[in-house]
Backbone as a printed PyTorch tensor [residue, N CA C, xyz], in Angstrom:
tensor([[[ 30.9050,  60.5960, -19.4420],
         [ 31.2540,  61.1940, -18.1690],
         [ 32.3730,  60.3650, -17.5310]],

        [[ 33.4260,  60.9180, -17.2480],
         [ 34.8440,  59.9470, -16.5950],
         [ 34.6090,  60.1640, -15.2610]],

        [[ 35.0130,  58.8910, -14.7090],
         [ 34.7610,  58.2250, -13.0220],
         [ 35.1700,  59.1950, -12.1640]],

        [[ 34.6080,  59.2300, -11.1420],
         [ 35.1210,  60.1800,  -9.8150],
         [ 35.3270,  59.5530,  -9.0610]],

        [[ 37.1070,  59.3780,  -8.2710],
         [ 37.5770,  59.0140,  -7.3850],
         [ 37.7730,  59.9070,  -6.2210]],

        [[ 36.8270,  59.7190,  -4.9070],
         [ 36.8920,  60.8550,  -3.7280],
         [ 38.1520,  60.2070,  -2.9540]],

        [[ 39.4550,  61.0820,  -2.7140],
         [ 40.6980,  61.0900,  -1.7700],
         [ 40.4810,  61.3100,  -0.5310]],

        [[ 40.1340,  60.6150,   0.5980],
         [ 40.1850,  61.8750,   1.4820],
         [ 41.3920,  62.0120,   2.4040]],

        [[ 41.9650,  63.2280,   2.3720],
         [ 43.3600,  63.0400,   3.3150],
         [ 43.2650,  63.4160,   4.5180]],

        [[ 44.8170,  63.5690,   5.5210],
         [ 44.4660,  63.8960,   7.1680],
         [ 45.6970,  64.6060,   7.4720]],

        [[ 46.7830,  64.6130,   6.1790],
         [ 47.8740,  64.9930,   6.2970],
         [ 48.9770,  64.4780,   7.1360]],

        [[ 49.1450,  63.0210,   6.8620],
         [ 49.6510,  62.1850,   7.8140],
         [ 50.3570,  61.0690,   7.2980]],

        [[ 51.4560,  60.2420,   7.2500],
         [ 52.2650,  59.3920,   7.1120],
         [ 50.8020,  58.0860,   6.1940]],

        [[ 49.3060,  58.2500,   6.8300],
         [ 48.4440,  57.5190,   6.2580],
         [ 47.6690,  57.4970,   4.8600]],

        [[ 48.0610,  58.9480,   4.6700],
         [ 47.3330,  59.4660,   3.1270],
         [ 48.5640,  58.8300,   2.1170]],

        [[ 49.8480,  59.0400,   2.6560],
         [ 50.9430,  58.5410,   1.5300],
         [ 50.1670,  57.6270,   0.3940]],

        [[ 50.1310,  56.2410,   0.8450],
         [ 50.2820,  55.0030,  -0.1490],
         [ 48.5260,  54.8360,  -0.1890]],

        [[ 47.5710,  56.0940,  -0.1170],
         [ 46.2490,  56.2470,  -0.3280],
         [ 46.7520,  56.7800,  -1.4120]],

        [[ 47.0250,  57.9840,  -1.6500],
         [ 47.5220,  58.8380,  -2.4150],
         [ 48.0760,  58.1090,  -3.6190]],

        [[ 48.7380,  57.4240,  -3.5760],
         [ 49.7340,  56.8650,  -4.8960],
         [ 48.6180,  55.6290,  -5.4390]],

        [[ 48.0890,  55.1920,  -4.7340],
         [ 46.6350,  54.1280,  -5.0920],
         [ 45.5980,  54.7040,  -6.0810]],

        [[ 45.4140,  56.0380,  -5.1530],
         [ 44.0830,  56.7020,  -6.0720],
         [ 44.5800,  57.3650,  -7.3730]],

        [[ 46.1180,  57.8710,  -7.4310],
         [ 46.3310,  58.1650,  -8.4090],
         [ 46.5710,  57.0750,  -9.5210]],

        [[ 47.2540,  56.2990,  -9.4420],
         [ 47.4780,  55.4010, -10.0560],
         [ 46.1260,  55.1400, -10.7920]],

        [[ 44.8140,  54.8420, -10.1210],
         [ 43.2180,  54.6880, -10.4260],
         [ 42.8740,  55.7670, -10.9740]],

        [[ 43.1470,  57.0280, -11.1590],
         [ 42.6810,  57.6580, -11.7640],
         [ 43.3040,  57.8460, -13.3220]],

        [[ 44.4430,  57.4760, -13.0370],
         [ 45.0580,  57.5100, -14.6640],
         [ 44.6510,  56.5390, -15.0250]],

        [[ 44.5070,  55.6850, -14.5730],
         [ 44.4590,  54.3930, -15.4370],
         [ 42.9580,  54.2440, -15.9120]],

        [[ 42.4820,  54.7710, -14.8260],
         [ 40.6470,  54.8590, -15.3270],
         [ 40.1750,  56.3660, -16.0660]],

        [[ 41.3690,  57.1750, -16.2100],
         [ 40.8260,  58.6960, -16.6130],
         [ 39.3690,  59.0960, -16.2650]],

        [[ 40.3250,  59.0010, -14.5150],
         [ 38.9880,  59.9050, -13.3770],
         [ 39.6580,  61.0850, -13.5210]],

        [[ 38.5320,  61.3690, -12.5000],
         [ 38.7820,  63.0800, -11.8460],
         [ 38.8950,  62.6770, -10.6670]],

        [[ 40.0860,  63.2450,  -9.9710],
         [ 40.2410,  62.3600,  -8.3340],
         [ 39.4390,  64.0310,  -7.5120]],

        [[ 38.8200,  63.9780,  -6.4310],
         [ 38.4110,  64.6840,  -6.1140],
         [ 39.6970,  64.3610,  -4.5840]],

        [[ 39.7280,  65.4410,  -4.3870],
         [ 40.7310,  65.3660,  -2.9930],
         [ 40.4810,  66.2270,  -1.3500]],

        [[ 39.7910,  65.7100,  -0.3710],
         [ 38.8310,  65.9920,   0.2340],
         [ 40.0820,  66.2000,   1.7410]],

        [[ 40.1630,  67.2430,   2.8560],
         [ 40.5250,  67.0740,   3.5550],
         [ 39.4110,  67.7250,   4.8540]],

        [[ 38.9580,  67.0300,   5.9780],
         [ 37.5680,  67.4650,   6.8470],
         [ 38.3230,  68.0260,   8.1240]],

        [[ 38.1030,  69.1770,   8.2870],
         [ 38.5160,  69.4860,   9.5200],
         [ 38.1920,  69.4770,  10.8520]],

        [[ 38.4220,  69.2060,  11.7880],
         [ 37.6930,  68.8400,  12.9930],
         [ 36.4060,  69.1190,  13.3890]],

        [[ 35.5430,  68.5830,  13.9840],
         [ 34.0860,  69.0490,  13.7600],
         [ 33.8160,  70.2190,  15.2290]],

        [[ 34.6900,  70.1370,  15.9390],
         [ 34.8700,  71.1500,  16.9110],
         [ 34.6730,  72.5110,  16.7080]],

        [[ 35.4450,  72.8140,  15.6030],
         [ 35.2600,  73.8360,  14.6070],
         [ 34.0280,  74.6530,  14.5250]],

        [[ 33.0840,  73.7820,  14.5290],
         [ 31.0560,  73.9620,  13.9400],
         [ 30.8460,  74.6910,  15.5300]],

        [[ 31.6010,  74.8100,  16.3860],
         [ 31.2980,  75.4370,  17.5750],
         [ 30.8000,  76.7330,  17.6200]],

        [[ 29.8720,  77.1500,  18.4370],
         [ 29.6070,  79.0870,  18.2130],
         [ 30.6800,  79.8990,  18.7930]],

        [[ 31.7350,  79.5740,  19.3080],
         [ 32.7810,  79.8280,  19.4540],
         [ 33.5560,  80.2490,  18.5050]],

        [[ 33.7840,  79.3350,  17.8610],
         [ 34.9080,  79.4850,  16.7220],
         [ 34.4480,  80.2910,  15.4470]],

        [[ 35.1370,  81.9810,  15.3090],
         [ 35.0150,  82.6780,  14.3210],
         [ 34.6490,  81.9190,  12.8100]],

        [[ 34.2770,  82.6020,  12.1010],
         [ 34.4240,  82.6630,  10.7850],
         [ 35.8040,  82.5390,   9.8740]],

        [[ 36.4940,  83.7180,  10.9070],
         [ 37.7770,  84.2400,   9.9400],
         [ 38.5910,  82.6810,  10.7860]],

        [[ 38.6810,  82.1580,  11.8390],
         [ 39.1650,  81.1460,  12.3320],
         [ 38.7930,  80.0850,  11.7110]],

        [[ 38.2200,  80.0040,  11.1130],
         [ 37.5680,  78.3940,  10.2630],
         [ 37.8350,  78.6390,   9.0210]],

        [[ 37.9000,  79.9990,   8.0330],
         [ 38.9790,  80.7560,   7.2260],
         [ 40.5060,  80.2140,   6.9740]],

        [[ 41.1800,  80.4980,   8.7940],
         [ 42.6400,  80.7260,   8.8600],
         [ 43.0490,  78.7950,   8.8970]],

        [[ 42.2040,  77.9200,   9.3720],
         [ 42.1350,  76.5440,   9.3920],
         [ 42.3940,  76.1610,   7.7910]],

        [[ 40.8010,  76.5460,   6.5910],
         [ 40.8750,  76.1270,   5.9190],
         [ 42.0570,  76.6610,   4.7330]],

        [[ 42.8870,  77.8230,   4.8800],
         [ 43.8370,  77.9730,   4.0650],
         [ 45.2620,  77.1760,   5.0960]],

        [[ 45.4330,  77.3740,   5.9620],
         [ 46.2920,  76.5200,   6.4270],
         [ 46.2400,  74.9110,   5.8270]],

        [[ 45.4100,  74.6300,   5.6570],
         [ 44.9630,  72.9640,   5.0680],
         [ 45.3890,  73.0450,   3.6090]],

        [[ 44.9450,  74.1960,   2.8240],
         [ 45.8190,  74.3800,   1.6480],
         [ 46.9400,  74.6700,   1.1570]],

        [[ 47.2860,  75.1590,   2.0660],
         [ 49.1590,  75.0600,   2.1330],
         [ 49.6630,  73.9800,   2.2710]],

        [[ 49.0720,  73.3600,   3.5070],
         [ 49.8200,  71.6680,   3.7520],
         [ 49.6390,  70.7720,   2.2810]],

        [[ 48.3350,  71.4710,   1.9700],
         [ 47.9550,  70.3250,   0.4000],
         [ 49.0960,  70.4950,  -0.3980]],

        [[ 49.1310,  72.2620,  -0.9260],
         [ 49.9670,  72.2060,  -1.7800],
         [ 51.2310,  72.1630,  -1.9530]],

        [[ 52.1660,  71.9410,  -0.1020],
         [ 53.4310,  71.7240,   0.2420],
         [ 53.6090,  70.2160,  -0.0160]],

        [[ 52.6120,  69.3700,   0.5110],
         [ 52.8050,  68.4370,   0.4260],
         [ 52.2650,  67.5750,  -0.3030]],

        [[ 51.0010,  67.5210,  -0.8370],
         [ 50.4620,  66.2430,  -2.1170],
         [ 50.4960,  66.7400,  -3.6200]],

        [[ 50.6630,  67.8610,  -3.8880],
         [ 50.1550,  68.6940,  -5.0230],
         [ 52.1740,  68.4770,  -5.7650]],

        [[ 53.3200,  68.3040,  -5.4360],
         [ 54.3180,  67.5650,  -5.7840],
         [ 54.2560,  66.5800,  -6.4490]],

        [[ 53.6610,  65.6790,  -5.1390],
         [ 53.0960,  64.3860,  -5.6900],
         [ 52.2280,  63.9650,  -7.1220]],

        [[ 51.3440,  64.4760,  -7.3640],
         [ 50.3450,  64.6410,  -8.5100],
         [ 51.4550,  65.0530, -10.0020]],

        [[ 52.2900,  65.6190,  -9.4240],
         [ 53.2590,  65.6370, -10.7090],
         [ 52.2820,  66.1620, -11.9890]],

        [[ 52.3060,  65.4090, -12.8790],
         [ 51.7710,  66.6570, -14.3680],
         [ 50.2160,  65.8780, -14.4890]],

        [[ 49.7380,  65.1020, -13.1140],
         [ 48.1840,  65.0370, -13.2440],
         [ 47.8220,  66.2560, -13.1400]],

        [[ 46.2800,  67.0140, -13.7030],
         [ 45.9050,  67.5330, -13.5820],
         [ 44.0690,  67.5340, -13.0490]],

        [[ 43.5370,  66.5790, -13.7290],
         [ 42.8680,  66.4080, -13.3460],
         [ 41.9930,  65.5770, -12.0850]],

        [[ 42.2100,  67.1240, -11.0380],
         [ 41.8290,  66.7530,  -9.7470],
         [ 41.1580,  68.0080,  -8.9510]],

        [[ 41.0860,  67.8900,  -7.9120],
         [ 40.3030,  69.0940,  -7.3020],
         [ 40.5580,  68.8730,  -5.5270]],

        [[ 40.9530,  70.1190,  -4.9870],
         [ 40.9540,  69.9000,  -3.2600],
         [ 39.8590,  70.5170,  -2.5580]],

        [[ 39.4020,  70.2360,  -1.7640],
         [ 38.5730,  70.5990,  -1.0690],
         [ 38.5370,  70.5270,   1.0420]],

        [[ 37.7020,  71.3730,   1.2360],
         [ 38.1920,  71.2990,   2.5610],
         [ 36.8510,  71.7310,   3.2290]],

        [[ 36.5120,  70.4420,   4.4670],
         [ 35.0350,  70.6890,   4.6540],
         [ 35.6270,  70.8110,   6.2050]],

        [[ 34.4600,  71.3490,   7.2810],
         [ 35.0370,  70.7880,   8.7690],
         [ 33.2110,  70.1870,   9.1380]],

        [[ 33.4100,  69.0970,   9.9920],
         [ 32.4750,  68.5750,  10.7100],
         [ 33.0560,  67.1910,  11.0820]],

        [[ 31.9770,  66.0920,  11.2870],
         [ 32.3780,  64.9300,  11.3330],
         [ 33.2030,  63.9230,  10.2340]],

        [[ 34.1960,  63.8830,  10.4420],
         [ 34.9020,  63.3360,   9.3370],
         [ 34.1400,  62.3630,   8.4050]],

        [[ 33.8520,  61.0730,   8.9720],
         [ 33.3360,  60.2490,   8.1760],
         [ 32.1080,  60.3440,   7.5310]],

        [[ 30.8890,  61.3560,   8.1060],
         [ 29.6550,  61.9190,   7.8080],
         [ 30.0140,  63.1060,   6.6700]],

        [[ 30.9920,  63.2820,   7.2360],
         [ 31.2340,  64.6220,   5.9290],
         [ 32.1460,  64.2220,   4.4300]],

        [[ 32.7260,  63.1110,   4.6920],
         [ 33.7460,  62.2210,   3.4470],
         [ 32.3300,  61.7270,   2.9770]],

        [[ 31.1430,  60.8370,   3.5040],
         [ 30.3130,  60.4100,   3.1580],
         [ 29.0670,  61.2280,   2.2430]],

        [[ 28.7120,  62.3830,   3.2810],
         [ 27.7810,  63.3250,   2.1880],
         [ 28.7730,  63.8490,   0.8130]],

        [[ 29.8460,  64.0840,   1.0230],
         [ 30.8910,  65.0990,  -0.0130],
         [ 30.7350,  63.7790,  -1.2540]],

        [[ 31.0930,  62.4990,  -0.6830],
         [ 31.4460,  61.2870,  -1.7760],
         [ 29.2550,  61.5670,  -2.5200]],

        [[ 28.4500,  61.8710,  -2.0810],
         [ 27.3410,  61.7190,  -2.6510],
         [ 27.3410,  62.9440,  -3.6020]],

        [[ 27.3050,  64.2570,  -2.9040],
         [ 27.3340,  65.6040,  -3.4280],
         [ 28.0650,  65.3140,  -4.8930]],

        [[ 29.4100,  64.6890,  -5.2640],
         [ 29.8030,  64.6680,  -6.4850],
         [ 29.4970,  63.4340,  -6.8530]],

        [[ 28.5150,  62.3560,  -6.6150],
         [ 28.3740,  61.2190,  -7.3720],
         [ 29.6110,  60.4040,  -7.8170]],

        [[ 30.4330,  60.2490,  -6.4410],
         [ 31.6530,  59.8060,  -6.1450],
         [ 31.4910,  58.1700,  -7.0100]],

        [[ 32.4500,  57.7830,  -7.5060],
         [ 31.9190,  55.8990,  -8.1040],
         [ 33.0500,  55.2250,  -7.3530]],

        [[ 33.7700,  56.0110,  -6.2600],
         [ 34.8160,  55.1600,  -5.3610],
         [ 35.6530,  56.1880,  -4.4210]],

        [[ 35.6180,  55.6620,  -2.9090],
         [ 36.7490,  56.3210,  -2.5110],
         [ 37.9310,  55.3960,  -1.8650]],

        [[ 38.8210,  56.0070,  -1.7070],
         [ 40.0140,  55.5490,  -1.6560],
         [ 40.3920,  56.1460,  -0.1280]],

        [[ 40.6670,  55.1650,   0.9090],
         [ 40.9230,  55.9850,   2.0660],
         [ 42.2550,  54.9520,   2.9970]],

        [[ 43.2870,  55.6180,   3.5100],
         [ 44.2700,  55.0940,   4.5080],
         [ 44.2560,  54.5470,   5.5580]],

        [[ 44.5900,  53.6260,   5.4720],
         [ 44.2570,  53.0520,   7.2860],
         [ 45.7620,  52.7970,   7.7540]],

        [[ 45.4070,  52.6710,   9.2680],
         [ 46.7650,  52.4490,  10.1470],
         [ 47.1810,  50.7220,   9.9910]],

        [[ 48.3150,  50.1780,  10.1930],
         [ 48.1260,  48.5360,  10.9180],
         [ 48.7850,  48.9500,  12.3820]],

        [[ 48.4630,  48.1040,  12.8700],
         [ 48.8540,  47.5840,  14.2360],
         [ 49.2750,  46.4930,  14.4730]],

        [[ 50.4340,  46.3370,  14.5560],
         [ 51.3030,  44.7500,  14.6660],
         [ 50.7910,  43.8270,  13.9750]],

        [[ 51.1460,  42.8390,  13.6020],
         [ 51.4230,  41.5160,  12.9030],
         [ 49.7230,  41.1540,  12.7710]],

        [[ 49.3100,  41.1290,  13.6090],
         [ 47.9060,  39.7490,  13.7690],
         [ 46.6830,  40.9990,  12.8850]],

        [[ 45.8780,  40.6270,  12.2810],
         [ 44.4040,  41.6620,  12.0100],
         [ 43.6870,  41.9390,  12.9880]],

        [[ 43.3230,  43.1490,  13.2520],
         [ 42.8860,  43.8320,  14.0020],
         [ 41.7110,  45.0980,  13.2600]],

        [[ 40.3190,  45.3290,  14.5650],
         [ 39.8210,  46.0440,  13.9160],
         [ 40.2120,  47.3540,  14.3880]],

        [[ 41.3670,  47.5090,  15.0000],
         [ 41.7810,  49.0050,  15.2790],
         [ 42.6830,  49.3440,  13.8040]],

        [[ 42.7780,  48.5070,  13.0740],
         [ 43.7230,  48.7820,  11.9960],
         [ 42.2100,  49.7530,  10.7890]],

        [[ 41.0880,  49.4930,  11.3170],
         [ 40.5520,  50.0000,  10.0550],
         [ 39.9360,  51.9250,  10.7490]],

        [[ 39.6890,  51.9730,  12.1020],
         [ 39.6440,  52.9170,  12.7430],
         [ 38.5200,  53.6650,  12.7150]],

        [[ 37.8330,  54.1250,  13.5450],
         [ 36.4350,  54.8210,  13.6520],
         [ 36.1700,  55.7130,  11.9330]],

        [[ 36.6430,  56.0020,  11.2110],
         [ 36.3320,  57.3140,  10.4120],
         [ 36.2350,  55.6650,   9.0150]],

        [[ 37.0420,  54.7240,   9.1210],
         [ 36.7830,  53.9050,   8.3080],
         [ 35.4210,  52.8250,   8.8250]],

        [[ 35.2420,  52.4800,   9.4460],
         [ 34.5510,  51.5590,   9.9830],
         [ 33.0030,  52.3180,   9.8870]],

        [[ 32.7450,  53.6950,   9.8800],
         [ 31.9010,  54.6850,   9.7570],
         [ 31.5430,  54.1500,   8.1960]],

        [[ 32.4880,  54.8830,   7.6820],
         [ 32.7140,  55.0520,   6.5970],
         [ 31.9380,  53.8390,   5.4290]],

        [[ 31.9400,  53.0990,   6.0470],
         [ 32.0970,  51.3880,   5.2110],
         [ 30.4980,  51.4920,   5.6460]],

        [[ 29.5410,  51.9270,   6.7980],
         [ 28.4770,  51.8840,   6.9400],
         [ 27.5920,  53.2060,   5.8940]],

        [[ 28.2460,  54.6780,   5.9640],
         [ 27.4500,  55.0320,   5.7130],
         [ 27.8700,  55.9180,   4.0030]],

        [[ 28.9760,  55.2740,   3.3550],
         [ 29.3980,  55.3150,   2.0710],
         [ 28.3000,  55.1260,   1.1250]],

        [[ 27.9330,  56.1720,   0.1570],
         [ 27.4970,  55.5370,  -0.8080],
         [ 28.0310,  55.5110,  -2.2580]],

        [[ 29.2890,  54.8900,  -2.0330],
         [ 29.9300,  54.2080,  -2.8640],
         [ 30.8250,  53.1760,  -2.3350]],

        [[ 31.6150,  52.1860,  -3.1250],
         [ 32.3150,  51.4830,  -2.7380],
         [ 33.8960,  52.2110,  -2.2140]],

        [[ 34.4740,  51.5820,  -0.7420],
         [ 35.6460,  51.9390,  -0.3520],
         [ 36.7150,  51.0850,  -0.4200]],

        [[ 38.1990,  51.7090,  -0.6740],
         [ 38.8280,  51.0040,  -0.6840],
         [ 39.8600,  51.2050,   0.5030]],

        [[ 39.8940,  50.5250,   0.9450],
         [ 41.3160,  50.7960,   2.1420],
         [ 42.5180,  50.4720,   1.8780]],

        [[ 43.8490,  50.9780,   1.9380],
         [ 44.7610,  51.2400,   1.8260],
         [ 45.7080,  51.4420,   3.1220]],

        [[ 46.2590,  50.2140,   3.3860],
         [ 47.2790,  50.1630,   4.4290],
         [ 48.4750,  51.3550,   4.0040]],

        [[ 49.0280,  52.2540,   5.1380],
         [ 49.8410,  52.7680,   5.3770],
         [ 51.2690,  52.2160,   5.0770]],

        [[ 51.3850,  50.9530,   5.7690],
         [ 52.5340,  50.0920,   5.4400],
         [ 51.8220,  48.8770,   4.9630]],

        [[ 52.8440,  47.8750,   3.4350],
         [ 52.2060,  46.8760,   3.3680],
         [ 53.3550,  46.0940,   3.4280]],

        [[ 52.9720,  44.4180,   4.0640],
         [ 54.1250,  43.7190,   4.4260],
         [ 54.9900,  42.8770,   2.9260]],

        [[ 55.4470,  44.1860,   2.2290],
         [ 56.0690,  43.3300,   1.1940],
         [ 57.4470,  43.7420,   1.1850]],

        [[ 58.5430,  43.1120,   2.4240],
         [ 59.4330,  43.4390,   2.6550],
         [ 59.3320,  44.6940,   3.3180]],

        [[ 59.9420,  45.8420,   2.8180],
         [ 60.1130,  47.1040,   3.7950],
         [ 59.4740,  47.9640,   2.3980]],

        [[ 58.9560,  47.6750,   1.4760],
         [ 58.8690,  48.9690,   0.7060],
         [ 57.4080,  48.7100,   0.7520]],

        [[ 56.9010,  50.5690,   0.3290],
         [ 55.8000,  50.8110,   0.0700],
         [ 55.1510,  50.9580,  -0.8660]],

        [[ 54.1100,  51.3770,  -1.3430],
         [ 53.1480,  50.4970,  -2.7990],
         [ 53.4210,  52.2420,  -3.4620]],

        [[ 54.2570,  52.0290,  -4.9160],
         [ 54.3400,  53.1870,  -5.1100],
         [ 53.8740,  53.2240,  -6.5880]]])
């Protein structure tokens, strides 16, 4: 059975150098990257239609496949998915549901010094209620001006 690496993205300048991490891990480990994007948990409202949580989750697949599905180049083995609720509760059950063996997730920095705003509520969650190991992945890393590609 080959490893399952859970992605989860937000569609944001932060998934970038997540993205090129987990892939990189999945070739090299010949995973299956699973690629997870959670949509606001607002959503779960009795308000909000069906066909509206519909028009959300294909909108999310367009952004995927405008924007990361390039990226992936002649990987194939991967999968997108698109849940809405609490982000980090829902990256967390989804990483169990496929017997995830790692996820790979983006964080922000914030100026020079370490900070725990650099790891951010959905990570800091995340790291509690994961059941697998996480890896975090700075957005920018300080090696000169380039990014981890």
């Amino acid at each position: 059975m080959s490893p399952k690496i859970l992605l989860p993205i937000k569609f944001s300048h932060v998934t970038d150098n997540a993205l090129a991490m987990a892939l990189k891990m999945a070739k090299c480990c010949k995973a299956r990257l699973h690629i997870l994007h959670v949509l606001d948990h607002r959503l779960q409202s009795p308000e909000v239609t069906d066909e509206q949580i519909a028009e959300f989750t294909r909108a999310a697949e367009r952004q995927f496949e405008e924007r990361y599905l390039p990226l992936l180049g002649d990987f194939n083995d991967f999968s997108f998915n698109c849940w809405e609720g609490d982000i980090a509760l829902e990256i967390a059950k989804f990483a169990g549901s496929i017997g995830a063996d790692f996820i790979v997730i983006g964080c922000h920095i914030r100026g020079e010094k370490p900070s725990f705003t650099r790891l951010g509520e959905v990570a800091l969650a995340l790291f509690q209620w994961s059941p697998c190991p996480v890896m975090l992945v700075p957005c920018e890393l300080h090696r000169g001006n380039d990014k981890v590609r």
